[in-house]
C-alpha positions in Angstrom: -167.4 11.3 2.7 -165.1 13.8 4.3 -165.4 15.3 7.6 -164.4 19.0 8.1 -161.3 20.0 10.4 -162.3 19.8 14.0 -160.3 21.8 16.6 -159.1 18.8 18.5 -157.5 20.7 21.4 -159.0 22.0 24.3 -160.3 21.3 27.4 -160.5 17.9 26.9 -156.8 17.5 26.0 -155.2 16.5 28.9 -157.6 13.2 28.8 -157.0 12.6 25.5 -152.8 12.9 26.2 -153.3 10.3 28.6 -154.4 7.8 25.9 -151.4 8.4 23.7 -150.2 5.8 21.7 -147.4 3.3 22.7 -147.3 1.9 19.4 -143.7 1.0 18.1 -142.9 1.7 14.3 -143.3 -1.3 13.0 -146.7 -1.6 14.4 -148.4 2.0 12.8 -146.2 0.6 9.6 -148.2 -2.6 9.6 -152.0 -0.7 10.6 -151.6 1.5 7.9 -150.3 -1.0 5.7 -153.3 -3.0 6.0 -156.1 -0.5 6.3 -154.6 0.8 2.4 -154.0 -2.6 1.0 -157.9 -3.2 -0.2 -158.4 -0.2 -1.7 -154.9 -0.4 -3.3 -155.2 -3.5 -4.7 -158.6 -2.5 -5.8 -157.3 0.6 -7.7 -154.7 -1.6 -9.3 -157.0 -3.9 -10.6 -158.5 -1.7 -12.7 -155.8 -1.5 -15.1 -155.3 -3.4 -18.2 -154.4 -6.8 -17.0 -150.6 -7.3 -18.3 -149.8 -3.0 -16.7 -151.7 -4.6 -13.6 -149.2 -7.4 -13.4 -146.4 -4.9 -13.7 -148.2 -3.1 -11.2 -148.7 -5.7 -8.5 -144.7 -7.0 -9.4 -143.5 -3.8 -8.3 -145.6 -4.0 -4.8 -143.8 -7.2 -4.4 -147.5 -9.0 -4.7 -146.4 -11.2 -7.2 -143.7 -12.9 -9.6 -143.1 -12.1 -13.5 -146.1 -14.0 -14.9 -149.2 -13.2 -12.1 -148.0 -16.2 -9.7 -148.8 -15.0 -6.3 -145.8 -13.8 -4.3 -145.5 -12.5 -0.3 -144.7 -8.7 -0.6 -146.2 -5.5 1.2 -144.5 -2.9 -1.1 -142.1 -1.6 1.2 -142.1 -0.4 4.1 -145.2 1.8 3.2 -143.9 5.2 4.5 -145.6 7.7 2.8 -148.6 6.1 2.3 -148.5 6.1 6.5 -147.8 9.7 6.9 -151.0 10.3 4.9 -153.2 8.4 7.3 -151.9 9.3 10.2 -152.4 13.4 9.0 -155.9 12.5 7.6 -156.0 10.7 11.7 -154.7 13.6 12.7 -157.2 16.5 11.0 -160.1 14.3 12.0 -161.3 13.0 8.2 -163.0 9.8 7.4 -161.5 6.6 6.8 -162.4 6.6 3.2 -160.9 9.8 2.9 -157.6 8.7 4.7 -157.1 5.8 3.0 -157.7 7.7 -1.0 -155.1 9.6 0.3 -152.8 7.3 1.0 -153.4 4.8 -2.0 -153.1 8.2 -4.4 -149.1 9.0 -2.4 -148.7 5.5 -2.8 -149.1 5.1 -6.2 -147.1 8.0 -7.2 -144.4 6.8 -5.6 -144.2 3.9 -7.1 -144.5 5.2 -10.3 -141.5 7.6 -9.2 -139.7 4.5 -8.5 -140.4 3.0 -11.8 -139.2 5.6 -13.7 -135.9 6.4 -11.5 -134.9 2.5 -11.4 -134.6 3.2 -15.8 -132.7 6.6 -15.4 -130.5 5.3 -12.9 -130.2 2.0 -14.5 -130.8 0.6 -11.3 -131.1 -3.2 -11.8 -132.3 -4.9 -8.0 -135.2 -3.3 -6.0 -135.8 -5.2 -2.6 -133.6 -8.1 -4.0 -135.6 -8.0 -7.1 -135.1 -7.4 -10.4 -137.0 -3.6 -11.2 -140.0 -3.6 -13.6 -137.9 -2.6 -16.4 -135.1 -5.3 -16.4 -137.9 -7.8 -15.8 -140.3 -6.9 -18.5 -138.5 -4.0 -20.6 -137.9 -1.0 -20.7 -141.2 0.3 -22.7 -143.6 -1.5 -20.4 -142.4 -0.4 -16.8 -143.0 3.2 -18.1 -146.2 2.6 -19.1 -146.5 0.8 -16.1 -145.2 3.7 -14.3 -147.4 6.6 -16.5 -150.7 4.2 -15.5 -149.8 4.5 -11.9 -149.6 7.9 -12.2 -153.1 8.5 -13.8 -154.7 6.1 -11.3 -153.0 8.7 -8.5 -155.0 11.6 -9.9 -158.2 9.5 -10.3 -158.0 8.3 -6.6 -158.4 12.2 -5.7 -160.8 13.6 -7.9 -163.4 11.1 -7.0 -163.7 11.2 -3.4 -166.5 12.9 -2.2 -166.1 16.6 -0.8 -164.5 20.2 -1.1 -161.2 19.2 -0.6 -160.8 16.5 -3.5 -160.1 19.5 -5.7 -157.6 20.5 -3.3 -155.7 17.8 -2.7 -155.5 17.4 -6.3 -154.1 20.6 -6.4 -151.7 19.3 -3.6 -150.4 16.7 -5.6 -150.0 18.5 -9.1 -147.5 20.7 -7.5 -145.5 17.6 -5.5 -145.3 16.4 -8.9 -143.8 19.7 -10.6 -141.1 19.6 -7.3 -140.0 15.8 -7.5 -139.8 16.5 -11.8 -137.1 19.7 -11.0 -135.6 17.6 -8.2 -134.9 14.4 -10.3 -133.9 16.8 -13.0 -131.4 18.5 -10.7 -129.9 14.9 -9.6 -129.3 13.7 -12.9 -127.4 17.1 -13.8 -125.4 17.0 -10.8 -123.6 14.1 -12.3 -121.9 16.1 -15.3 -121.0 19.0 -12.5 -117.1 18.9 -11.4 -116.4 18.0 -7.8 -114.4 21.6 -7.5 -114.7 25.0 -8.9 -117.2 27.3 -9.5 -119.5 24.8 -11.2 -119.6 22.1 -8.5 -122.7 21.6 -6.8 -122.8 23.2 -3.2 -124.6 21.8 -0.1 -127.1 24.4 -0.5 -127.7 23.4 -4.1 -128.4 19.9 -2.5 -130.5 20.7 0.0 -133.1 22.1 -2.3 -132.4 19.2 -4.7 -133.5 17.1 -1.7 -136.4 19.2 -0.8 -137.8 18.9 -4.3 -136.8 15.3 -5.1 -137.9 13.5 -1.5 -139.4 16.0 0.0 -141.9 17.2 -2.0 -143.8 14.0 -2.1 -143.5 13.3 1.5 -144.9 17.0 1.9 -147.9 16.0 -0.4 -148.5 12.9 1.8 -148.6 14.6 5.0 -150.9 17.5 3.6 -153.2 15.0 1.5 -154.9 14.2 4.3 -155.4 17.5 5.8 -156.5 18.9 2.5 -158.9 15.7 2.1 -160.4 16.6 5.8 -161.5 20.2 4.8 -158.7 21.8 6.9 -157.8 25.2 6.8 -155.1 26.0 4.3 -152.3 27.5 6.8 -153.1 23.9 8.4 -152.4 22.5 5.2 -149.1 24.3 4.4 -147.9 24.0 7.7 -147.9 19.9 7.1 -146.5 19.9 3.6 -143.8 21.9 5.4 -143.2 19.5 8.3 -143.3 16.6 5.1 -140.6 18.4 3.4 -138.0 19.0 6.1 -138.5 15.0 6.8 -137.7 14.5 3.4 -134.7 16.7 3.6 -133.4 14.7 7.0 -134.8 10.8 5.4 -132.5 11.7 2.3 -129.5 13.2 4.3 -129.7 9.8 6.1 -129.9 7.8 3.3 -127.0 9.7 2.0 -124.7 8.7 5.1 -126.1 5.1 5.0 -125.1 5.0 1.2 -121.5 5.7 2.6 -121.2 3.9 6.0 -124.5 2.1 6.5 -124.5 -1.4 7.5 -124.7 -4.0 4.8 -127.0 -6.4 6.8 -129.4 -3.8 7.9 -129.5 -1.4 4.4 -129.1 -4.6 2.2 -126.5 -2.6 -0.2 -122.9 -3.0 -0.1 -120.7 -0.5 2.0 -119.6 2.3 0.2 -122.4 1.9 -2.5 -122.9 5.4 -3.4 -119.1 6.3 -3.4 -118.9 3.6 -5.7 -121.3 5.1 -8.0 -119.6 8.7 -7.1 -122.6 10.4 -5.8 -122.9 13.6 -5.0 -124.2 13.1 -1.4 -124.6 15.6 1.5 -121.7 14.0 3.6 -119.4 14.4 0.3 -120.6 18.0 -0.3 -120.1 19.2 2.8 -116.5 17.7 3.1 -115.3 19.1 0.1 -116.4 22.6 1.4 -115.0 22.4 4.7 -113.0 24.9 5.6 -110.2 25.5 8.6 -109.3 22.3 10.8 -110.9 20.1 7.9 -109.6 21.8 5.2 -106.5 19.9 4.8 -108.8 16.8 4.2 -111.0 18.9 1.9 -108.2 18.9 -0.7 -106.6 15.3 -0.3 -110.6 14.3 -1.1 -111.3 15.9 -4.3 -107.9 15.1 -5.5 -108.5 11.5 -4.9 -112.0 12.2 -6.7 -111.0 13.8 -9.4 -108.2 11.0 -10.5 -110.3 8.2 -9.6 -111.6 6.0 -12.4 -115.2 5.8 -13.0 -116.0 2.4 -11.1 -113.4 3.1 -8.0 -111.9 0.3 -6.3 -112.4 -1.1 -2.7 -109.4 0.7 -1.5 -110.0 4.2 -3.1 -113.9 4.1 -1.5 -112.5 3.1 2.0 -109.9 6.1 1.7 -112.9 8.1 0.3 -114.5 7.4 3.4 -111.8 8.2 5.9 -111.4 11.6 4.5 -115.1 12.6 4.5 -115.2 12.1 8.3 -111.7 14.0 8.7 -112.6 16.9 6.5 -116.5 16.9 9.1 -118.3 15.6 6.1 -120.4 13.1 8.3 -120.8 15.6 11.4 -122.0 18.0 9.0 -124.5 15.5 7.6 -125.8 14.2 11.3 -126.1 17.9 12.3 -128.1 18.8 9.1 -130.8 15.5 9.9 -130.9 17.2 13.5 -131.8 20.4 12.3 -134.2 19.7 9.8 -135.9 17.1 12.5 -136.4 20.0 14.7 -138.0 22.2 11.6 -140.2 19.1 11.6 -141.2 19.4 16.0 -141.5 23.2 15.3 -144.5 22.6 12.7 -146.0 19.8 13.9 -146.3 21.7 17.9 -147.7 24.3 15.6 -151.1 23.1 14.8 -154.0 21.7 16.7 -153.6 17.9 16.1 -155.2 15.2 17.5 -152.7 13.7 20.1 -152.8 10.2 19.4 -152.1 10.6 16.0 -149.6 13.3 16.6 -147.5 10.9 18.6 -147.5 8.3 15.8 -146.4 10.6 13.9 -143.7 11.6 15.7 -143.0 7.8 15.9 -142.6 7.3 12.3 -140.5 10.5 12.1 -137.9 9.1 14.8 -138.0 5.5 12.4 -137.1 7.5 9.5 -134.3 9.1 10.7 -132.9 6.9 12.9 -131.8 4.0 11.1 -128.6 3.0 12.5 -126.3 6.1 11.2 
């Protein structure tokens, strides 16, 4: 049973300040973690019993056959950022936690899915659903996780199931255009009139990552009763973190640290991606011009699967032409879009400074 929005600031404000968390990262990671993991599991079970095996691989909860295996799922991000908000707008456990199993599961199925179109074939030193059981099965798997999403919403109890079902219907529509735009991206040319823009990116990224992140923080907001500016204003702070996570993935894709992102160096200029970092150096203009062009010469004659040599060049002139700068300041700005709506709204303070917690995790991740 939901709880409506309480307005949690006051007079009593400055007491409750002084009883902020100090809770590190890894600790609201882990609390979350295991106050969804019943109810998770739960909700997983209910599928057919082979889809529930593919279901509870891809959690990391057990090996290809149902043998038991040590795995959380990740990290768990979005399926924190939707307790913490429900924490946050004052709703129930029960309502916190639907939340966050519902953002949990769609993400996964997102991950399904984009593991096949990507042909991606190692998730968390894994094979992915679809190289271990087909390619038919993980998107069923994938399309079961997605129904079980919408089911975890519409049954909780109160006004705002319907609108938090709403909420995620229209994440959904966003991360559909945003994958969309990704996978068209690859047939644009690196120069011209056709290439793809950092501003063409930026709403890529917004749809793609941030949509669903925006869904999570407003889930539980919507789930607590709270009023609907309340609720915008979080599904805004939730995109602008997806915005800055992605742009940081992006420069950990190119310079990230092997033993700390578990992917080689280089990876996505490997796979020529059309990151930020690479975006924004091929449109740099004065001092980094010169750069500018020797880069999309080198990417325009490079072979499909480039060489260790022709990455590490790639990489040099990125940072010459300001392509990483351009990146870091981009996180920075979009991290302060994310202060600017969270000081906005009449949180609870403990749960606000989790939140900003988990927001200084997520983007800064050795970049």
């Amino acid at each position: 049973m939901t709880t409506t929005f309480p307005e949690l600031l006051g007079a009593d404000e400055t007491a409750a300040t002084a009883d902020l968390t100090t809770a590190t990262a890894g600790e609201i990671l882990g609390r979350c973690r295991e106050l969804v993991r019943p109810a998770l599991a739960d909700t997983v079970g209910r599928l057919h019993p082979w889809v529930a095996e593919m279901a509870a691989y891809s959690f990391g909860w057990c090996d290809v056959g149902g043998t038991p295996a040590e795995g959380s799922g990740g990290k768990g991000v979005r399926q924190a950022l939707a307790v913490l908000c429900a924490e946050a707008a004052g709703a129930s456990g029960e309502a916190a936690v639907a939340g966050a199993v519902a953002v949990e599961l769609v993400h996964t199925f997102s991950l399904l899915h984009d593991d096949i179109m990507d042909g991606d074939q190692t998730r968390r030193t894994r094979p992915t659903v679809w190289k271990a059981y087909g390619t038919g099965p993980a998107v069923l798997a994938g399309d079961a996780l997605f129904a079980l999403a919408v089911e975890a919403l519409a049954t909780v109890d109160g006004a705002g199931a319907a609108a938090a079902v709403r909420q995620l219907s229209v994440a959904l529509g966003d991360l559909v255009r945003g994958q969309a735009d990704d996978l068209l991206f690859e047939s644009r040319p690196w120069t011209g009139p056709e290439a793809v823009g950092p501003a063409e990116y930026r709403t890529m990224a917004e749809h793609k990552t941030g949509a669903l992140l925006g869904c999570a923080a407003a889930l539980g907001a919507a789930l607590a009763g709270a009023p609907e500016h309340t609720v915008a204003a979080l599904d805004r702070a939730g995109r602008h973190m997806g915005v800055a996570f992605q742009v940081v993935d992006d420069l950990l894709g190119i310079w990230g640290d092997p033993a700390v992102t578990g992917k080689p160096v280089h990876r996505d200029l490997r796979q020529r991606k059309k990151t930020f970092p690479v975006l924004a150096a091929l449109s740099a203009r004065g001092p980094g011009a010169p750069a500018a062009e020797r880069l999309a010469t080198l990417l325009e004659v490079s072979p499909d699967t480039p060489d260790d040599a022709t990455t590490r060049r790639a990489a040099a002139l990125i940072e010459q032409a300001g392509g990483r700068s351009a990146a870091l300041a981009e996180a920075d700005r979009h991290i302060a879009a994310v202060e600017t709506c969270l000081a906005s709204l009449p949180l609870a303070p403990r749960a606000s400074a989790e939140l900003r917690t988990l927001l200084g995790f997520l983007v800064r991740r050795d970049i």
